[in-house]
LODOTI-333470 format. One record per residue: y, z, x of N, C-alpha, C in turn; residue in three letters. Coordinates in steps of 0.1 Angstrom, whole numbers, padded with zeros to 4 digits, always signed. Atoms other than C-alpha are relative to their C-alpha. Example, Ala and Ser with C-alpha at 12.3 -4.5 7.8 and 13.67 -1.06 7.14 Angstrom:
-0012+0000+0009-0045+0078+0123+0012+0000+0009ALA;-0011+0000-0009-0011+0071+0137+0011+0008-0008SER;
END
This chain:
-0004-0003+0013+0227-0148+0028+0000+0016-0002UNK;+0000-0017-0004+0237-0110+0021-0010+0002-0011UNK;+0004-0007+0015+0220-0087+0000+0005+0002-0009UNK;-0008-0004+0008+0226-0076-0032-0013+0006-0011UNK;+0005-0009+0008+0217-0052-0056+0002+0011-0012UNK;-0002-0005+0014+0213-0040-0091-0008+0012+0000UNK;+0008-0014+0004+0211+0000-0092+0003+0007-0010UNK;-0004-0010+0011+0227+0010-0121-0010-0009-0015UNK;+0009+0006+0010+0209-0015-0145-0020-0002+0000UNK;+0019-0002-0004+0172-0016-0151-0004-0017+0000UNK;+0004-0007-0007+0150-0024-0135+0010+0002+0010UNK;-0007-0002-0018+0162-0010-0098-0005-0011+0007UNK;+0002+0015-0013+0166-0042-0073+0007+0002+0005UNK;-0004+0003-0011+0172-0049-0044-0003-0018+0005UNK;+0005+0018-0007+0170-0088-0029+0008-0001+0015UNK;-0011+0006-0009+0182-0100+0002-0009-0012+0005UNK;+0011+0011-0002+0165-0137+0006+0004-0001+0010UNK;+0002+0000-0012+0176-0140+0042-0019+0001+0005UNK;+0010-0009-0007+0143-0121+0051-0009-0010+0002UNK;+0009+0007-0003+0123-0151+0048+0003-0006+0012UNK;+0000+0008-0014+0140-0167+0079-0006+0012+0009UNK;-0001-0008-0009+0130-0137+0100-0017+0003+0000UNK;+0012-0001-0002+0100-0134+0119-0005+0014+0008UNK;+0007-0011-0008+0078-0111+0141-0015-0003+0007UNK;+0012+0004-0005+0049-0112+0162-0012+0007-0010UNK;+0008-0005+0008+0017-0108+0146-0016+0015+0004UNK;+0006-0014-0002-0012-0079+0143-0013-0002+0010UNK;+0005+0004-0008-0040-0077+0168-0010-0009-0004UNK;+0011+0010+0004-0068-0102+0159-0018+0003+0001UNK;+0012-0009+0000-0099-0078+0168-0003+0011-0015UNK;+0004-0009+0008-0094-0059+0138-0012-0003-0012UNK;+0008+0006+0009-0108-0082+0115-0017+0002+0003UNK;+0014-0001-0007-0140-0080+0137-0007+0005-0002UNK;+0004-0014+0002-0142-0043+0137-0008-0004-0015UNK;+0003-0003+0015-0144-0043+0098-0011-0007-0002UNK;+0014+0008+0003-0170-0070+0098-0013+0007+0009UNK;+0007-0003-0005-0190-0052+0120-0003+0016-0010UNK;+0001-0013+0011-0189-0020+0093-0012-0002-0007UNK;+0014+0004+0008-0225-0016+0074+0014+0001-0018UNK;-0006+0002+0013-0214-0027+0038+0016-0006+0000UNK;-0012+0015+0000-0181-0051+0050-0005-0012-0011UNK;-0001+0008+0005-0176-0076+0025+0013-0004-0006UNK;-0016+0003+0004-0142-0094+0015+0004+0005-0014UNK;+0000-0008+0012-0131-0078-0017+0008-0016-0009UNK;-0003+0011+0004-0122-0103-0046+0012-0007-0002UNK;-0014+0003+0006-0095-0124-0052+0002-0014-0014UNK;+0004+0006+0009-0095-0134-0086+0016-0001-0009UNK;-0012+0008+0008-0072-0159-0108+0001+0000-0016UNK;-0003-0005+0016-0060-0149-0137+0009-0009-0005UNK;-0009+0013+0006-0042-0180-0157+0004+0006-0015UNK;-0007-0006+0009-0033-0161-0189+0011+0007+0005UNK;-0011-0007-0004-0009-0142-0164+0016-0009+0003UNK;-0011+0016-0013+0007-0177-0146+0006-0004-0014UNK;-0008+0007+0013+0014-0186-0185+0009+0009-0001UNK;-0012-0012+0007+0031-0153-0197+0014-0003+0014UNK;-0016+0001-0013+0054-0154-0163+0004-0014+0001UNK;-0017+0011-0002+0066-0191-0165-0007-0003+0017UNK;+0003+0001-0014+0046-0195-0128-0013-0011+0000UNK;+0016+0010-0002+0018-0220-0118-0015+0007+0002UNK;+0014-0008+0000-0012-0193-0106+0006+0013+0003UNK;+0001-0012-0007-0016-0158-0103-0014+0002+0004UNK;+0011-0009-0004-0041-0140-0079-0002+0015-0002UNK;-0003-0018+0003-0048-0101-0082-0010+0000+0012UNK;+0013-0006-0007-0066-0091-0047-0004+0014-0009UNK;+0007-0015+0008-0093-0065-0065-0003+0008+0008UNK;+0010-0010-0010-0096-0034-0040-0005+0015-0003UNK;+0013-0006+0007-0116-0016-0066-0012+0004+0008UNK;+0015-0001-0002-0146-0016-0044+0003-0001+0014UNK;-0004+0005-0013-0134-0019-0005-0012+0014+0005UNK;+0011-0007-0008-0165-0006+0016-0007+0018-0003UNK;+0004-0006+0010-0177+0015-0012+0009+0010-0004UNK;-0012-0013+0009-0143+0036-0021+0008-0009-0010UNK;-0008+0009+0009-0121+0024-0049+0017-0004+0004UNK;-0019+0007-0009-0087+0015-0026-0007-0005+0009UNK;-0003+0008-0012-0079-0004+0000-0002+0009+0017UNK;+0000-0006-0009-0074+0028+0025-0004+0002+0014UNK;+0013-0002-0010-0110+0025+0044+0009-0011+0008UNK;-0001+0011-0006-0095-0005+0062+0011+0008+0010UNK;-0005-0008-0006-0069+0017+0076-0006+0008+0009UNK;+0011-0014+0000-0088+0049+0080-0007-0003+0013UNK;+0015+0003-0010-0118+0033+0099+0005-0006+0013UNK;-0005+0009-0012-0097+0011+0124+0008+0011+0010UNK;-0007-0010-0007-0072+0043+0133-0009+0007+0009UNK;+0011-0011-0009-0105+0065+0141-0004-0005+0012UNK;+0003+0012-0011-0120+0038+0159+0008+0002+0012UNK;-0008+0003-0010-0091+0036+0183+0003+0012+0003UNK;-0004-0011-0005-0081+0071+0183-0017+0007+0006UNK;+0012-0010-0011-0117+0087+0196-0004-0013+0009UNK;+0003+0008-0015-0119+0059+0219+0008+0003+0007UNK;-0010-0009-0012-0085+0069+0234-0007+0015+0004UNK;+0006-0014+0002-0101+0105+0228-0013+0000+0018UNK;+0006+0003-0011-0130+0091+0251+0004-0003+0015UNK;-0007+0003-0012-0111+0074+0278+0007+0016+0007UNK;-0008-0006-0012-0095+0107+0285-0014+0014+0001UNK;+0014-0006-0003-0131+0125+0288-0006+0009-0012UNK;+0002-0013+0011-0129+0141+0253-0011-0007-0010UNK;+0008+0008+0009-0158+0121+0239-0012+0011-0008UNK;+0008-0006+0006-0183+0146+0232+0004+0013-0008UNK;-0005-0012+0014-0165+0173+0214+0005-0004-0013UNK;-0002+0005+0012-0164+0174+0175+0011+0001+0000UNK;-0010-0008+0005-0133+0172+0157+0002-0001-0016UNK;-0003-0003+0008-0115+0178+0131+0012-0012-0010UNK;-0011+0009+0006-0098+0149+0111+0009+0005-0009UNK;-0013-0007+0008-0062+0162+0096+0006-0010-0005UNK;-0008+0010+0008-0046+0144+0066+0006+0006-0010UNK;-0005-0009+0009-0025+0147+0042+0001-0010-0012UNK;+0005+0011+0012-0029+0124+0007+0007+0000-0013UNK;-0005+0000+0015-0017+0112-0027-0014-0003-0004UNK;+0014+0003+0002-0056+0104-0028-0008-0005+0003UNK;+0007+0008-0004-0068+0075-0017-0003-0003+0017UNK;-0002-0003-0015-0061+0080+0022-0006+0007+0004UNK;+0009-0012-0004-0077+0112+0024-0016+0000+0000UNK;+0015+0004+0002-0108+0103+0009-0007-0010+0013UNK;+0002+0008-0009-0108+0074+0034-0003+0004+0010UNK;+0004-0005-0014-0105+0096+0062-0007+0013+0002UNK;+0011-0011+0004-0128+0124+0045-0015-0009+0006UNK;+0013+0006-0003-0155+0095+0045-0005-0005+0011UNK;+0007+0006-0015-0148+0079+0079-0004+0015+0007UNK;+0003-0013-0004-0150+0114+0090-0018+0007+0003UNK;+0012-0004+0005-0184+0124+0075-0009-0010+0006UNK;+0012+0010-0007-0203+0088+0087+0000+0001+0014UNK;-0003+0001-0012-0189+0095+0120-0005+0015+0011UNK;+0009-0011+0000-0204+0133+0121+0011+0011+0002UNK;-0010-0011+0000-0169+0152+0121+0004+0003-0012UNK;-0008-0006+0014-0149+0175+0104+0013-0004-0009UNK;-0012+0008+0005-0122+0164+0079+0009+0013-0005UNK;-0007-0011+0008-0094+0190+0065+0009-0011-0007UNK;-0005+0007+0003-0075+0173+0039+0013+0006-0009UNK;-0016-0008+0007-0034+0187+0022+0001-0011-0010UNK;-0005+0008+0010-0030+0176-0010+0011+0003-0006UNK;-0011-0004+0010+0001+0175-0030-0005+0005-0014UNK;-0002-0006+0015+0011+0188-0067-0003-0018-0003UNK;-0002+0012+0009+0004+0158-0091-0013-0009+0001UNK;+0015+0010+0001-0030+0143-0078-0009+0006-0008UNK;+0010-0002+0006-0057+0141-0100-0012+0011+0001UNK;+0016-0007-0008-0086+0167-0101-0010-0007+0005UNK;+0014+0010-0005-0110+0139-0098+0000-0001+0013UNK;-0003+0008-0016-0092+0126-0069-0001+0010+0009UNK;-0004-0012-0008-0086+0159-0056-0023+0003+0006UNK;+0018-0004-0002-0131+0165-0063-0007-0009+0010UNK;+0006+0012-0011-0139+0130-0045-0002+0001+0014UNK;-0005-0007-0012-0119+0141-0017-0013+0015+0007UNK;+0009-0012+0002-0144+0175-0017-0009-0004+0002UNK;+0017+0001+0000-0178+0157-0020+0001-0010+0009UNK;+0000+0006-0015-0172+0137+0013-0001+0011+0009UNK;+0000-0011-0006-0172+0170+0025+0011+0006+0009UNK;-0008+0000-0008-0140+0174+0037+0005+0017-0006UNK;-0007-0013+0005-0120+0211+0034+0014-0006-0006UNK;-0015+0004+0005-0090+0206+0008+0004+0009+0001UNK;-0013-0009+0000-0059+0223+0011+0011-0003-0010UNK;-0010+0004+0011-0040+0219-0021+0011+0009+0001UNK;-0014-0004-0005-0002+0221-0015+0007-0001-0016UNK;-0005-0003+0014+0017+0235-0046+0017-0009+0000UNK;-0014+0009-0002+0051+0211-0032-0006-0016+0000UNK;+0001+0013+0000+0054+0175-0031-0007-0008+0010UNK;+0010+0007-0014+0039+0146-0005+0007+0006+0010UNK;-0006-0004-0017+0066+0153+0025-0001+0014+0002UNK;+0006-0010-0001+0052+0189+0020-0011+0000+0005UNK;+0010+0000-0001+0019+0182+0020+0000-0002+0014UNK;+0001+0006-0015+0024+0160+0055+0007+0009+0011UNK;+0000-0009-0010+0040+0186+0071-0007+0014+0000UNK;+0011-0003+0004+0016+0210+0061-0014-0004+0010UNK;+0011+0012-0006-0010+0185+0077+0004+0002+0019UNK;-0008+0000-0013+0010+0182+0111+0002+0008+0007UNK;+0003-0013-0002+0010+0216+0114-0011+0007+0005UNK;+0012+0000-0002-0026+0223+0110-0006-0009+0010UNK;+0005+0006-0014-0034+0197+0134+0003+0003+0011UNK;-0011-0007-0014-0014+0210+0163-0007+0011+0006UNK;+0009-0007-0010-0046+0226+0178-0008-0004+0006UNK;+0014+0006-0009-0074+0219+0201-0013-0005-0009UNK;+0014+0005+0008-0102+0197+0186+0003-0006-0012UNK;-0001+0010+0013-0079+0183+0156+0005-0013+0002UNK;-0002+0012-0005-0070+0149+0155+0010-0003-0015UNK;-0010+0005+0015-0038+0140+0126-0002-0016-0002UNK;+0007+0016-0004-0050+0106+0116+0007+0003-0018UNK;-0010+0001+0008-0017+0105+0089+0003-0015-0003UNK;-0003+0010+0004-0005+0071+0071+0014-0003-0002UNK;-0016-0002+0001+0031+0078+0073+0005+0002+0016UNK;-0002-0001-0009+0049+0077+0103+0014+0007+0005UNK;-0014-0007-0001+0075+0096+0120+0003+0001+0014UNK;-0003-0004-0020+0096+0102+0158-0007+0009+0006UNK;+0012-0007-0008+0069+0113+0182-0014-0001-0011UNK;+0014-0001+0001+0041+0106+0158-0002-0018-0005UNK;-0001+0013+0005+0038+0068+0155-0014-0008+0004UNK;+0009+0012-0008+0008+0053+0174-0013+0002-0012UNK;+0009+0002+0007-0019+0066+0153+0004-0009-0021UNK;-0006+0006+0017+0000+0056+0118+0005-0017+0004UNK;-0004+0018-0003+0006+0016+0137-0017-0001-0001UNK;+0013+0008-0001-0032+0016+0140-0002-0002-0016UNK;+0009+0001+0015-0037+0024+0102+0005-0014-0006UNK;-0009+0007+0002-0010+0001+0098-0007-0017+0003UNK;+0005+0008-0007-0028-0026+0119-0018-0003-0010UNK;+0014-0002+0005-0062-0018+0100+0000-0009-0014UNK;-0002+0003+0013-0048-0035+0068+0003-0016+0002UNK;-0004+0015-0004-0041-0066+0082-0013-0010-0007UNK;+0012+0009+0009-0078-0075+0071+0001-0007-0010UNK;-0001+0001+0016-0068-0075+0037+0004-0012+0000UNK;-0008+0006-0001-0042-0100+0046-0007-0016+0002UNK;+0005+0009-0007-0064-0124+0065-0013-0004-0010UNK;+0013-0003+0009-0092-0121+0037+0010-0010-0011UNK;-0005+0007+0008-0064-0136+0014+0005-0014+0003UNK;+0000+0015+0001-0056-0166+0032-0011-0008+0001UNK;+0010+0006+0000-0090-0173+0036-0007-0005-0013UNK;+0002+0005+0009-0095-0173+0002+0008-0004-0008UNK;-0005+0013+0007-0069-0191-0012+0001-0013+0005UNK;+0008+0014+0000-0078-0219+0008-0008-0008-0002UNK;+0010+0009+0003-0110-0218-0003+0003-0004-0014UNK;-0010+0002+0018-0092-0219-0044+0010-0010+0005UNK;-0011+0012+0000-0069-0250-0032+0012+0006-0001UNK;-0013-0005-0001-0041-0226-0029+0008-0002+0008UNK;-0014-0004-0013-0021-0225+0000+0004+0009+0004UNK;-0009-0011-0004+0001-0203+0012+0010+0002-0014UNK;-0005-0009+0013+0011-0178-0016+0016-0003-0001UNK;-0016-0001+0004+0051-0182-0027+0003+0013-0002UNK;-0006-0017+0005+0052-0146-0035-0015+0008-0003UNK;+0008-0015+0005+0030-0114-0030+0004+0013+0003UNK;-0004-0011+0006+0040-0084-0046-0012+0012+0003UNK;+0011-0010-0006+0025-0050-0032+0012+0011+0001UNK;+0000-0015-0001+0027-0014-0042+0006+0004+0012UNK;-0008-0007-0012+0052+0008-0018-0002+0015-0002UNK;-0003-0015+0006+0046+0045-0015+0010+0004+0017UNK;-0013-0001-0015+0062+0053+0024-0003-0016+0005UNK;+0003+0012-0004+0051+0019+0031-0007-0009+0013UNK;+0005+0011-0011+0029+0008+0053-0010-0008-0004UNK;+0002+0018+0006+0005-0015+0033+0007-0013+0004UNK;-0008+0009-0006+0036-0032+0033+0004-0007+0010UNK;+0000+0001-0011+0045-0028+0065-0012-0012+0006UNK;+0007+0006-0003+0010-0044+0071+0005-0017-0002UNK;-0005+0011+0011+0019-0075+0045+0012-0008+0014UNK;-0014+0001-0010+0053-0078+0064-0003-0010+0012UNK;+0007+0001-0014+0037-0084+0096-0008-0009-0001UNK;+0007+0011+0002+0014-0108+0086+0008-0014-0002UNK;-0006+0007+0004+0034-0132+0068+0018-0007+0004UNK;-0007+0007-0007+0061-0130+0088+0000-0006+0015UNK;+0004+0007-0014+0044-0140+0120-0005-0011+0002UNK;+0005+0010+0003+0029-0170+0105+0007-0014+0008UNK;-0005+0012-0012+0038-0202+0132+0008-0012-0008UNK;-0005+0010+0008+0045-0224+0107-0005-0007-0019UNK;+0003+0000+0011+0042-0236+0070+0013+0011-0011UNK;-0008-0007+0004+0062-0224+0042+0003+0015-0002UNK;+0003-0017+0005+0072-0187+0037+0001+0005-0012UNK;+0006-0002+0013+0058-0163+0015+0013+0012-0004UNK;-0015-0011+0001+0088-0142-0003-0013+0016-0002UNK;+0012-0012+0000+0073-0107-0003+0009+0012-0013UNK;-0010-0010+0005+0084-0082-0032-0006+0013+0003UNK;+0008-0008+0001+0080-0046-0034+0000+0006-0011UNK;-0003-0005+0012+0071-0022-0061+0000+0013+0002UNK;+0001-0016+0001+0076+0015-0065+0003+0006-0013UNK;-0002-0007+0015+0078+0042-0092+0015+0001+0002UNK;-0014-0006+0000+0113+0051-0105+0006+0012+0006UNK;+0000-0011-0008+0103+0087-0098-0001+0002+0013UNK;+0001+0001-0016+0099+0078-0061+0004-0016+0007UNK;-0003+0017-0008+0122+0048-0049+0006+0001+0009UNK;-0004+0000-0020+0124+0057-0012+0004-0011+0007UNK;+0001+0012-0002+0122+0023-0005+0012-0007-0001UNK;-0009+0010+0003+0147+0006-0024+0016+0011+0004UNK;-0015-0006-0007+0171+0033-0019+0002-0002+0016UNK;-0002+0006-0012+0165+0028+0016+0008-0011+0005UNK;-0003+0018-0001+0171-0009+0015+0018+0001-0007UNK;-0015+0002+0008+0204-0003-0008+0009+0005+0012UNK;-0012-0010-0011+0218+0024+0019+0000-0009+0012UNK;-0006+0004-0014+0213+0003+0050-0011+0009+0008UNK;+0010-0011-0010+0188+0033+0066-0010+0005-0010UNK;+0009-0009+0009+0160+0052+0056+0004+0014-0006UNK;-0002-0014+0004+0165+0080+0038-0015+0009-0012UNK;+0011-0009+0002+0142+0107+0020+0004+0008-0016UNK;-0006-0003+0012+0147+0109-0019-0010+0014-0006UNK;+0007-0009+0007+0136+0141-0042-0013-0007-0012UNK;+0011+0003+0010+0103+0127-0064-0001+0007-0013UNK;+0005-0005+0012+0093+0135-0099-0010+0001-0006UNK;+0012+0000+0006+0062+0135-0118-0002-0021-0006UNK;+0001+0013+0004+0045+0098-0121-0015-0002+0004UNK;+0013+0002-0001+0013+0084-0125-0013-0008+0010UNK;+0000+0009-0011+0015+0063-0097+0001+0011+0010UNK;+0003-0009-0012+0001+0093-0077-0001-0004+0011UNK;-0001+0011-0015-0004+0071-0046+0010-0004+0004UNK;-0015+0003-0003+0031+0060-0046+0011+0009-0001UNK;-0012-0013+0000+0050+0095-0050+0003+0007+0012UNK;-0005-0009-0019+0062+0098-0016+0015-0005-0002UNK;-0009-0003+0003+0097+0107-0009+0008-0009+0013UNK;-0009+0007-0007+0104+0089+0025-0005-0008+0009UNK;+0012+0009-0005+0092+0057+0041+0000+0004+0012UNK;+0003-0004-0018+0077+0060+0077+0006-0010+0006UNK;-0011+0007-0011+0095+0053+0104-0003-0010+0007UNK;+0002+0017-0006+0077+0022+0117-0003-0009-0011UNK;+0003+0018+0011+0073+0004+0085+0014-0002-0003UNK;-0019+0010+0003+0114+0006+0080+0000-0010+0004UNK;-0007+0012-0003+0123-0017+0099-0007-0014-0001UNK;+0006+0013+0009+0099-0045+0089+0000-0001-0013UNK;-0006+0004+0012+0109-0035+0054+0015-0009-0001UNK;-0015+0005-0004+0143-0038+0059+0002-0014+0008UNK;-0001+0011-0001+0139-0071+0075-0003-0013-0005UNK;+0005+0011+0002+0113-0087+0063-0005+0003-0018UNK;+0001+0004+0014+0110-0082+0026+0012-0007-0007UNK;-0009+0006+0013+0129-0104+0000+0001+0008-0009UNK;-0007-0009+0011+0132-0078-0028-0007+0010+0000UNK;+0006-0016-0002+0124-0041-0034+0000+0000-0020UNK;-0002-0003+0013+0121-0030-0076-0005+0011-0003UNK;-0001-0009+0001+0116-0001-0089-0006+0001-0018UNK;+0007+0001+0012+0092+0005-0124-0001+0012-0004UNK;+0007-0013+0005+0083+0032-0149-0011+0002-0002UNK;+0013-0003+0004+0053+0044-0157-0005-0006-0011UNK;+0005+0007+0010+0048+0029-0188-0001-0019+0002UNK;+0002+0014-0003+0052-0004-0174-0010-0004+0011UNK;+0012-0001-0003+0024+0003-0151-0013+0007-0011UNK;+0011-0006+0009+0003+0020-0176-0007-0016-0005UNK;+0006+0016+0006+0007-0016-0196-0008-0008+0008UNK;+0002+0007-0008-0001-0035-0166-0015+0005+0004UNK;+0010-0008-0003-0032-0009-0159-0011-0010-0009UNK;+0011+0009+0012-0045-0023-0196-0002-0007+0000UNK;+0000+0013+0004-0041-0055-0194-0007-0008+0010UNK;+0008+0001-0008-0056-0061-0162-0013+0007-0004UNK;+0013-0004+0004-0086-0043-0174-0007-0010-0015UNK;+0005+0010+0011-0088-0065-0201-0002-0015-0002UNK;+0004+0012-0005-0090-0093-0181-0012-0001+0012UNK;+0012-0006-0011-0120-0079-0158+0004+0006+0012UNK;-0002-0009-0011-0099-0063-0133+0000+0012+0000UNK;-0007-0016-0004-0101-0023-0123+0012+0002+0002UNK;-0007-0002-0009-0069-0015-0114+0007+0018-0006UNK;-0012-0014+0003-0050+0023-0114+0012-0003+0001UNK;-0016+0001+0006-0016+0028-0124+0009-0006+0017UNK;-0006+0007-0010-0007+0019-0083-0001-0012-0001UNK;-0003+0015+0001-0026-0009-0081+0008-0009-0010UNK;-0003+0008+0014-0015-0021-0113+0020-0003+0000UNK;-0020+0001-0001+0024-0016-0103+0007-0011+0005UNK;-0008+0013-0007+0025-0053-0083-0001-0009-0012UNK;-0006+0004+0011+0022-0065-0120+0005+0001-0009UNK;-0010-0005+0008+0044-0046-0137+0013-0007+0006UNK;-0015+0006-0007+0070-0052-0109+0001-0018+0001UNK;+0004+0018-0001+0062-0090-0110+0009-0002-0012UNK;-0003+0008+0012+0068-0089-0147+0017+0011-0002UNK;-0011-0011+0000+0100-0063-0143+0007-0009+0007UNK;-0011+0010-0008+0118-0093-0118-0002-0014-0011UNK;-0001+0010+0004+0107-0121-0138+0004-0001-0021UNK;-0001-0005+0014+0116-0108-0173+0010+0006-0008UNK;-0010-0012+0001+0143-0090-0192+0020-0010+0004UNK;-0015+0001-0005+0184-0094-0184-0005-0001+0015UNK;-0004+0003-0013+0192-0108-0152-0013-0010+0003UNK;+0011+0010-0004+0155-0127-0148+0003-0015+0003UNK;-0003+0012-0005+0169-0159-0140+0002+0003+0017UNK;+0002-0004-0012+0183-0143-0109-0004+0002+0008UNK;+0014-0003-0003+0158-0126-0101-0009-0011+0009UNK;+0009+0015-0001+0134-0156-0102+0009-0004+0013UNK;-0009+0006-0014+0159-0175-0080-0001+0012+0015UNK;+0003-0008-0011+0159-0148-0055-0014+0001+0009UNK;+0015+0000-0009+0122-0149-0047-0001-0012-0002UNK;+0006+0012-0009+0120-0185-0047-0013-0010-0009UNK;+0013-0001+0007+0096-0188-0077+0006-0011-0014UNK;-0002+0011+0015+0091-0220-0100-0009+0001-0007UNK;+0006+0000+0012+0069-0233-0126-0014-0003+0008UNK;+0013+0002-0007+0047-0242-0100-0005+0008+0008UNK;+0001-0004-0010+0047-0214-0081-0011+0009+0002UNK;+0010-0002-0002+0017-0196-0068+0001+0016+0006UNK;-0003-0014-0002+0016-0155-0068-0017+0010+0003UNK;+0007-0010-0005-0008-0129-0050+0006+0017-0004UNK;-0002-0012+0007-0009-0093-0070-0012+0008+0011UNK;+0011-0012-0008-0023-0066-0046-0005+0011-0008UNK;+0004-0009+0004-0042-0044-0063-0009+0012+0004UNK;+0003-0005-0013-0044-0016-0041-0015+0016-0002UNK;+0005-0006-0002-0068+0005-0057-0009-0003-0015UNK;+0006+0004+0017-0089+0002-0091-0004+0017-0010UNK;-0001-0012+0005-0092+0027-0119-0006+0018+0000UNK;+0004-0010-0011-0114+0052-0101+0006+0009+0007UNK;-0005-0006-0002-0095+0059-0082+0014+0014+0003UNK;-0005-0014+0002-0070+0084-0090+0007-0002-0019UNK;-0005+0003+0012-0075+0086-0126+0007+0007-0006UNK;-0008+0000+0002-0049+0086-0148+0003-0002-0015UNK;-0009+0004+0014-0033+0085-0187+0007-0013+0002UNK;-0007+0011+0000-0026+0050-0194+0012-0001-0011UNK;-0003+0004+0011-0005+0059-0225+0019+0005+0006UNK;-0016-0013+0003+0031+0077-0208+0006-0005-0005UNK;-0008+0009+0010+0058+0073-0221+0013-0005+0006UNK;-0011+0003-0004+0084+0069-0196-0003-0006+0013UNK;
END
């Protein structure tokens, strides 16, 4: 079935239901291990929210909460800790085990901190490039891990080369979440690291009489979360498949413009609250499992994450304006002109059963829930 897509009307979509026939092998199966062998591993929640499943017209919603993921408020550590892991063990294998280094990143907030803190329990140094637009908080958190920041007065694809740069000496190690030609192996482990998350959610919707989810919706900034997601759900042997959407700011829809053009491309960003998601061009190994394996891409404003921020907090969830953007974009496809379509495009009835990633909780890069655009 081809694609198709609505860029001139709001929201921004993309669909192409194909993507559910299309598979891929899956991620390595040690990772999960690792993490459980981490002091302070614990599965983060996945909690059912039924005033949501009414307002959308759906049977259940889930919200994974990664408010609290191995004492940071994102998801990132799961990344972070699995990349390190594997990069100073290559480090080892080639006799470089006993010299410190220096971990190089570059962040919308939550990433950095991640690789600030694996950094610090691990006894090395962290340097960390931040963009214009992150939080001071996020930016201070970052700082009392003890990492050195480098606040970049340009956008994220500044920041990262910036980062790339600085690493490109003896004793640093770029341990980046974005990927690009010639820099891919450490950005597939982070990639790989996230898989937990994944495997954490089918465990617990079986133990909730769920199943296999019909649709989970997850936050896009260059995309490898995603990428993660992707990878999971479409390697699965058998059983129905899960449509996958994505969500991004308006101010940064790398993604969907991606998806519309056919190739990746590298858009100009604006100011949005969805500091974690203001990146300008997805990495080069999560394309092409976007591009295959997602069912729809959409595109949100800020105020429709802000709402989403409240409203989830008022149902006991933390979530920041990112996490909070896989139920805006949930309620952005199933709502409004054209929502029938929509609906039909992901696959989604009265019975149908939805996982909300919530990729980070209000902590983390806080935020004005009131904008206006």
């Amino acid at each position: 079935m081809p694609a198709y897509v609505s860029s001139t009307a709001e929201p921004p979509w993309f669909a192409r239901p194909a993507a559910r026939a299309w598979t891929c092998p899956p991620a390595p199966t040690e990772v999960r291990d690792f993490h459980a062998s981490l002091s302070g591993y614990a599965p983060t929640p996945l909690t059912e929210l039924p005033p949501l499943a009414t307002e959308l017209g759906i049977g259940r919603v889930f919200v994974k909460d990664e408010s609290g993921r191995l004492g940071l408020p994102a998801f990132k550590a799961l990344g972070a800790s699995w990349a390190v892991h594997r990069a100073l063990a290559a480090r080892a294998a080639r006799g470089d085990a006993t010299a410190p280094v220096t971990l190089v990143s570059a962040t919308d907030g939550n990433h950095g901190r991640a690789v600030a803190r694996t950094a610090r329990l691990l006894g090395h140094r962290a340097r960390i490039f931040v963009p214009r637009g992150v939080h001071p908080e996020a930016v201070a958190a970052i700082a009392a891990e003890g990492a050195e920041v480098s606040q970049v007065t340009d956008a994220y694809d500044e920041a990262v080369r910036q980062a790339a740069e600085a690493a490109a000496v003896p004793d640093a190690l770029l341990v980046q979440d974005t990927a690009w030609p010639g820099y891919e192996r450490i950005p597939g482990w982070i990639v790989e690291g996230y898989s937990t998350l994944c495997a954490e959610i089918d465990e617990q919707l079986a133990a909730a009489g769920g199943g296999t989810p019909d649709l989970i919706a997850i936050p896009v900034g260059v995309g490898s979360p995603a990428h993660a997601v992707v990878t999971h759900y479409r390697s699965r042997p058998a059983g129905p498949p899960t449509a996958l959407l994505s969500v991004e700011p308006t101010a940064a829809p790398c993604v969907i413009e991606s998806l519309t053009r056919g190739e990746p491309v590298s858009v100009t960003t604006g100011e949005t609250i969805m500091a974690g998601l203001n990146c300008g061009t997805p990495s080069s190994i999560a394309w092409p499992r976007l591009r295959d394996g997602l069912d729809a891409a959409i595109a949100i404003p800020d105020a429709a994450s802000a709402r989403a921020a409240g409203d989830l907090a008022r149902l006991g969830v933390s979530s920041g304006p990112c996490g909070a953007a896989s139920l805006a974009g949930l309620r952005a496809a199933l709502t409004g002109d054209g929502a029938d379509e929509r609906r039909a495009a992901l696959g989604l009835g009265p019975a149908s059963a939805v996982v909300l990633l919530s990729t980070e909780g209000s902590a983390a890069n806080p935020a004005a829930t009131t904008a206006d655009t």
